[in-house]
KEDRENPA-486548 format. One record per residue (C-alpha): chain; x, y, z. Coordinates in nm, 2 decimals. Layout:
<gubas>
<guba><c>A</c><xx>X</xx><yy>Y</yy><zz>Z</zz></guba>
...
</gubas>
This chain:
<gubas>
<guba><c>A</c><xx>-1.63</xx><yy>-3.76</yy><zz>3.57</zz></guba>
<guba><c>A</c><xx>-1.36</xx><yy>-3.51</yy><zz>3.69</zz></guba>
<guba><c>A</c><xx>-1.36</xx><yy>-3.14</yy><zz>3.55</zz></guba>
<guba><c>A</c><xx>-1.10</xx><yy>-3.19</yy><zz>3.29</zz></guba>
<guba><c>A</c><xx>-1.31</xx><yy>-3.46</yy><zz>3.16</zz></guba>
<guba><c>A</c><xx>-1.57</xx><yy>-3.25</yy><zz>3.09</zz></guba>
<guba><c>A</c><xx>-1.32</xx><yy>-2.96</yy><zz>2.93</zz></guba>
<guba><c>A</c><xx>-1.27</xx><yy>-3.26</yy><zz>2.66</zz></guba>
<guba><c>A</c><xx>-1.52</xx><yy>-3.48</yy><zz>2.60</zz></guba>
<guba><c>A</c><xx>-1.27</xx><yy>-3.75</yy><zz>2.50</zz></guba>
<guba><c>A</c><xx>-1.10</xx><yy>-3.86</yy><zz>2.13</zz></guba>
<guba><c>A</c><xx>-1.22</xx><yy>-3.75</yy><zz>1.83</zz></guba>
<guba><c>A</c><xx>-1.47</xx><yy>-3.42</yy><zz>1.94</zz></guba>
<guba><c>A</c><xx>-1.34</xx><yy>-3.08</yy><zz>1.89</zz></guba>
<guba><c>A</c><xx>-1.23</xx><yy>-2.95</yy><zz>2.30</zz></guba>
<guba><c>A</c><xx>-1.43</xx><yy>-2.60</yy><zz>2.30</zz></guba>
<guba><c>A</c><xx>-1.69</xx><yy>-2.69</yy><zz>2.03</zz></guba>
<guba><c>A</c><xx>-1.73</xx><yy>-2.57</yy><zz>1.66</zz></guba>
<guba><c>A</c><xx>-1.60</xx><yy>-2.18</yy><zz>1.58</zz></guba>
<guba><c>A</c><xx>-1.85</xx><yy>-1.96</yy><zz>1.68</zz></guba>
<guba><c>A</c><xx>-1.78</xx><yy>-1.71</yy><zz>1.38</zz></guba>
<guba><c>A</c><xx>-1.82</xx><yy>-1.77</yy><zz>0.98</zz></guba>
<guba><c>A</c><xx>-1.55</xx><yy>-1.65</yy><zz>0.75</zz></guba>
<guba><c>A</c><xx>-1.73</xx><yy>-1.34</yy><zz>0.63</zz></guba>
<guba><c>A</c><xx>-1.77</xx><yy>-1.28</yy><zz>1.01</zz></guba>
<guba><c>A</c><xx>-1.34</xx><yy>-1.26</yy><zz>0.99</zz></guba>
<guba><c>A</c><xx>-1.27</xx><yy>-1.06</yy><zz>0.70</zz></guba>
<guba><c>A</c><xx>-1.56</xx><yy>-0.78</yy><zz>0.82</zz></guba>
<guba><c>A</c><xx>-1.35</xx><yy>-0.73</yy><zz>1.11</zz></guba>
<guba><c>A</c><xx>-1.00</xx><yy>-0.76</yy><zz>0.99</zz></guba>
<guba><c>A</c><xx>-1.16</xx><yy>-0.47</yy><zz>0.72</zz></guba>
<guba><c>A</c><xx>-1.27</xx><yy>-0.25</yy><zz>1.04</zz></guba>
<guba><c>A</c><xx>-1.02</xx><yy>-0.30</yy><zz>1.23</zz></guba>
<guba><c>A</c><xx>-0.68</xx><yy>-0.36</yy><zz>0.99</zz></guba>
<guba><c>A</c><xx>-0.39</xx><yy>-0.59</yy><zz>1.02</zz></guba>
<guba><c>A</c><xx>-0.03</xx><yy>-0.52</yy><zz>0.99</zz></guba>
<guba><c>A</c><xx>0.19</xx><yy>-0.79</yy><zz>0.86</zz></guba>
<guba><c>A</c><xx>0.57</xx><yy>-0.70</yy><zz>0.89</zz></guba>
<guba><c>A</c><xx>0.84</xx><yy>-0.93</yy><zz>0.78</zz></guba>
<guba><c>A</c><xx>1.21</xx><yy>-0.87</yy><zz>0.68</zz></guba>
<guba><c>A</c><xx>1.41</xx><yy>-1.10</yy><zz>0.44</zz></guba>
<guba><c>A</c><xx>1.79</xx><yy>-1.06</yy><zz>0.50</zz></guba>
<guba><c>A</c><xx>2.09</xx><yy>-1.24</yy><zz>0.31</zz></guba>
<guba><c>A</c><xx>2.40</xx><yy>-1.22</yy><zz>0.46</zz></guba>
<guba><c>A</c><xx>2.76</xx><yy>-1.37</yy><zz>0.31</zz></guba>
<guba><c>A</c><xx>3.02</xx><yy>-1.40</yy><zz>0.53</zz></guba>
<guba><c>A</c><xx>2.87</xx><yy>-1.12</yy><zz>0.76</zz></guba>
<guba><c>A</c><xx>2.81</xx><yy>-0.88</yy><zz>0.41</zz></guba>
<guba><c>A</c><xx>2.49</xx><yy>-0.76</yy><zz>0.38</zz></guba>
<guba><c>A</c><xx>2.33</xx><yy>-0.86</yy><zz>0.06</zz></guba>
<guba><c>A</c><xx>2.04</xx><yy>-0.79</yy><zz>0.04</zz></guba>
<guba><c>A</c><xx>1.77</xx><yy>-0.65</yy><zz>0.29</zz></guba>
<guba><c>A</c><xx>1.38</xx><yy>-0.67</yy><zz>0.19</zz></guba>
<guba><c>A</c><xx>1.14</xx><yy>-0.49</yy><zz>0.42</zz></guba>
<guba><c>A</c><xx>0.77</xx><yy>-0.61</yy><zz>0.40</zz></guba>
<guba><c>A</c><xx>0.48</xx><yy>-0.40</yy><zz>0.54</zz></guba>
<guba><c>A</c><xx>0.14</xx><yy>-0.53</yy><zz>0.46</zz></guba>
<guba><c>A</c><xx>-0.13</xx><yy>-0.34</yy><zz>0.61</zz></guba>
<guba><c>A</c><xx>-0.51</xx><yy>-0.52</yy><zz>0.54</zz></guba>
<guba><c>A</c><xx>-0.78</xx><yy>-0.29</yy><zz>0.56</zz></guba>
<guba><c>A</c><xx>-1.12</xx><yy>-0.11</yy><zz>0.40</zz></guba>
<guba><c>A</c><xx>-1.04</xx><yy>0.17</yy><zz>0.24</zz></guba>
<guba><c>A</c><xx>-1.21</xx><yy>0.41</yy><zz>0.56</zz></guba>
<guba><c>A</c><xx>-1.04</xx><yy>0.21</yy><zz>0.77</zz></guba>
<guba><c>A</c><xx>-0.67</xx><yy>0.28</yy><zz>0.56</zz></guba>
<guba><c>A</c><xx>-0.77</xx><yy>0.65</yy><zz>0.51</zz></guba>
<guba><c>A</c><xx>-0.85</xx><yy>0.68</yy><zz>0.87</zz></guba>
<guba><c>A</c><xx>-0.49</xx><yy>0.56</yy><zz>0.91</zz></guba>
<guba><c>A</c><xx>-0.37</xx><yy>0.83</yy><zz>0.68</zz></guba>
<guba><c>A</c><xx>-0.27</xx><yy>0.61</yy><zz>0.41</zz></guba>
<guba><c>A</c><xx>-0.41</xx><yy>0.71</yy><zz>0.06</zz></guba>
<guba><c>A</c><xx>-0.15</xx><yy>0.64</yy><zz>-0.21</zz></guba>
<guba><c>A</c><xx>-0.38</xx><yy>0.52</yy><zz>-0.46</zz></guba>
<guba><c>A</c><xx>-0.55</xx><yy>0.84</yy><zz>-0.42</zz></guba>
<guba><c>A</c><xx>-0.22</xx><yy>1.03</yy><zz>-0.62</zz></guba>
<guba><c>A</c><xx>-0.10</xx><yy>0.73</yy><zz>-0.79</zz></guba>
<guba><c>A</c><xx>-0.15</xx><yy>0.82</yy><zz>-1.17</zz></guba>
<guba><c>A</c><xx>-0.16</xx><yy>0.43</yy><zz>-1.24</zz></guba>
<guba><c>A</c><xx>-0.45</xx><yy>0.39</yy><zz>-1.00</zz></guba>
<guba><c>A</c><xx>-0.68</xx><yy>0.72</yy><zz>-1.03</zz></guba>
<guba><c>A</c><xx>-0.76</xx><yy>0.86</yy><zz>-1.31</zz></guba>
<guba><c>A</c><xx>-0.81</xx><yy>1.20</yy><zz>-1.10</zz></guba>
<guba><c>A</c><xx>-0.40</xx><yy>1.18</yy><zz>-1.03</zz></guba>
<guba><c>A</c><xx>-0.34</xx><yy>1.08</yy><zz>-1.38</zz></guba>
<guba><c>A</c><xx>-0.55</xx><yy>1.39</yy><zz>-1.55</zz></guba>
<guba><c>A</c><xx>-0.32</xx><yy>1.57</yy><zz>-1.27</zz></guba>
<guba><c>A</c><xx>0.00</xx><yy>1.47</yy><zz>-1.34</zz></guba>
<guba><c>A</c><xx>-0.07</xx><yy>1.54</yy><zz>-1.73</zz></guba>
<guba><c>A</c><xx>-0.14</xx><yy>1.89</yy><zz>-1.62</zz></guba>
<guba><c>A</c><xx>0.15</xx><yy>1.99</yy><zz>-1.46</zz></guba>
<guba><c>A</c><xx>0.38</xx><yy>1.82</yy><zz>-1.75</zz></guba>
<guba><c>A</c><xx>0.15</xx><yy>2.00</yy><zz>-2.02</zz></guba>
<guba><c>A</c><xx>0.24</xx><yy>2.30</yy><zz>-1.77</zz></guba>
<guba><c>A</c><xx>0.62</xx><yy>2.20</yy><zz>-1.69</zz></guba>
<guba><c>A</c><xx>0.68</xx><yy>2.15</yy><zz>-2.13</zz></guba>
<guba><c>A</c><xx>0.48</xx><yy>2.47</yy><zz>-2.19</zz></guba>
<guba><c>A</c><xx>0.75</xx><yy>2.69</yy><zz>-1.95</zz></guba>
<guba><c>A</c><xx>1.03</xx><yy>2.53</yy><zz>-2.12</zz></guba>
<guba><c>A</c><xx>0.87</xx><yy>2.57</yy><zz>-2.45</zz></guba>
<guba><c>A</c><xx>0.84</xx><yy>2.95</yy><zz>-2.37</zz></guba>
<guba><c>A</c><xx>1.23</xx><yy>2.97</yy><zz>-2.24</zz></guba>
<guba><c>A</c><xx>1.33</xx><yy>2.79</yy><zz>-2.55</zz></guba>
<guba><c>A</c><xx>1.10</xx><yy>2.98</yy><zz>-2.78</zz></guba>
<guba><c>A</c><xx>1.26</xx><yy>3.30</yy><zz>-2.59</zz></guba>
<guba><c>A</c><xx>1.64</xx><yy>3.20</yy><zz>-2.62</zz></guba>
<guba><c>A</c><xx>1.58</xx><yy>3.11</yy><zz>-3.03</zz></guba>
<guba><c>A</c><xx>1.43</xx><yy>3.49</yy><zz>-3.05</zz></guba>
<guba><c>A</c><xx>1.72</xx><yy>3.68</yy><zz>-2.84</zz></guba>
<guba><c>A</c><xx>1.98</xx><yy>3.48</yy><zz>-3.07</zz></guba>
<guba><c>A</c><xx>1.80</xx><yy>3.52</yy><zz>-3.39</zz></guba>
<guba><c>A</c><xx>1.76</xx><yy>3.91</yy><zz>-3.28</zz></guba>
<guba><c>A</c><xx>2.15</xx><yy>3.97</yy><zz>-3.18</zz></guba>
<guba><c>A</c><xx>2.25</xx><yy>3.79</yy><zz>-3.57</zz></guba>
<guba><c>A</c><xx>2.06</xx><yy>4.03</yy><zz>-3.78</zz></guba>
</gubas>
């Protein structure tokens, strides 16, 4: 037998033998690690742009994305209810100013008729 013979064992049997890692052996290190998947989507009519879509998929653990800086869900009202209790605060605050202003205006122009 010559060396390439032995490289693949002939028809029918896999050339470098059965994966050597399970599927839970994958998605533990694409969660470690992270994976970027970037794709654009362009139409173009005539050489007019359309319409341009820009896709960023980044797969990780949440460490993993927050050792990337990326924490969005952290402030996203929809997704924490921490950011959601926040963001009701500052509009009770935000309503609560202009209720003052508008409470003050009414006063000054009720004051100045009588």
């Amino acid at each position: 037998m010559t060396e390439l013979d032995h490289r693949y064992p002939g028809p029918g049997t896999e050339p470098y033998g059965p994966p050597s890692g399970s599927l839970a052996d994958l998605l533990e290190r694409v969660l470690d690690k992270g994976i970027v998947i970037a794709g654009d989507i362009k139409i173009d009519l005539l050489d007019i742009e359309l319409l341009t879509i820009r896709l960023r998929l980044f797969i990780a653990s949440v460490d993993t994305a927050k050792k990337a800086g990326i924490d969005w869900w952290e402030t996203d009202p929809a997704l924490s209810s921490r950011a959601a209790r926040d963001a009701l605060a500052e509009e009770n605050a935000r309503l609560r100013e202009r209720l003052d202003a508008l409470e003050g205006a009414a006063e000054e122009t009720t004051g100045a008729v009588r």
